[in-house]
C-alpha positions as CSV (number, residue, x, y, z in Angstrom):
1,X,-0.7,4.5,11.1
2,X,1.7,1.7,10.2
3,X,4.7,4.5,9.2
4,X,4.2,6.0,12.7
5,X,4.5,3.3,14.6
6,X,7.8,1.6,12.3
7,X,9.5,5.1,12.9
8,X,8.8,5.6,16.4
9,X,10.3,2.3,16.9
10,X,13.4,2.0,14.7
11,X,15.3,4.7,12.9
12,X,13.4,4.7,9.3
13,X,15.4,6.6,6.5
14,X,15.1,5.4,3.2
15,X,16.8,6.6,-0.3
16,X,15.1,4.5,-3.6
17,X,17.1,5.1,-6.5
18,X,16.7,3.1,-9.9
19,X,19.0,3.3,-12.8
20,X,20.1,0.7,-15.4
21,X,23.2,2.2,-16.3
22,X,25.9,0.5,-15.3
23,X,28.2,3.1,-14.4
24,X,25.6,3.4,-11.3
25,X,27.0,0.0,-9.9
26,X,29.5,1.9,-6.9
27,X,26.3,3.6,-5.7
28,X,25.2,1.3,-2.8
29,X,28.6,1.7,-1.7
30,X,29.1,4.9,-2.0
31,X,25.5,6.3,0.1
32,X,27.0,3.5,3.0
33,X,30.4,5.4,2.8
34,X,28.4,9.1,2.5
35,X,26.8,8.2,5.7
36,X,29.1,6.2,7.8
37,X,27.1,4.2,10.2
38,X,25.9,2.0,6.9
39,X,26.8,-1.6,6.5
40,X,27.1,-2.4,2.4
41,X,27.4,-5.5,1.3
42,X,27.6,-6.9,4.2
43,X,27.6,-10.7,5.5
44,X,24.8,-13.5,4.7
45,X,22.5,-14.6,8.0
46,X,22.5,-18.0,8.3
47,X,20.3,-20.6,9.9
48,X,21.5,-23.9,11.6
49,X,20.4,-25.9,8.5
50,X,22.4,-23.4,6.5
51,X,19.3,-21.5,4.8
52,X,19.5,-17.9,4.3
53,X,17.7,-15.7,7.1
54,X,18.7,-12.2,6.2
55,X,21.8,-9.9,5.9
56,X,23.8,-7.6,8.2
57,X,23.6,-5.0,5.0
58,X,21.8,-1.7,5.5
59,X,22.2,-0.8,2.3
60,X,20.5,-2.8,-0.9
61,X,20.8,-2.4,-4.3
């Protein structure tokens, strides 16, 4: 019931991916640049007292 409602409010579309290697490190960046409208790394959310809120990122290692 939860999914249903999340996706029929915002657009849901999720890729997990989990690898060690290091050689995997450009791959955030690289599924933002595969599908253009993603924001990687994007900038830190601030509060007035300076404490972190969240992040304009879309995409999260």
């Amino acid at each position: 019931m939860a999914r249903e409602i999340v996706t029929g409010s915002i657009p849901v579309r999720t890729i997990i991916m989990h690898c060690f290697d290091p050689r995997a490190a450009g791959v955030a960046q690289a599924v933002a640049d595969h599908f253009g409208d993603e924001v990687y790394p994007g900038e830190l959310l601030l509060d007035a007292t300076c404490k972190k809120m969240g992040s304009t990122a879309t995409v999260f290692p």
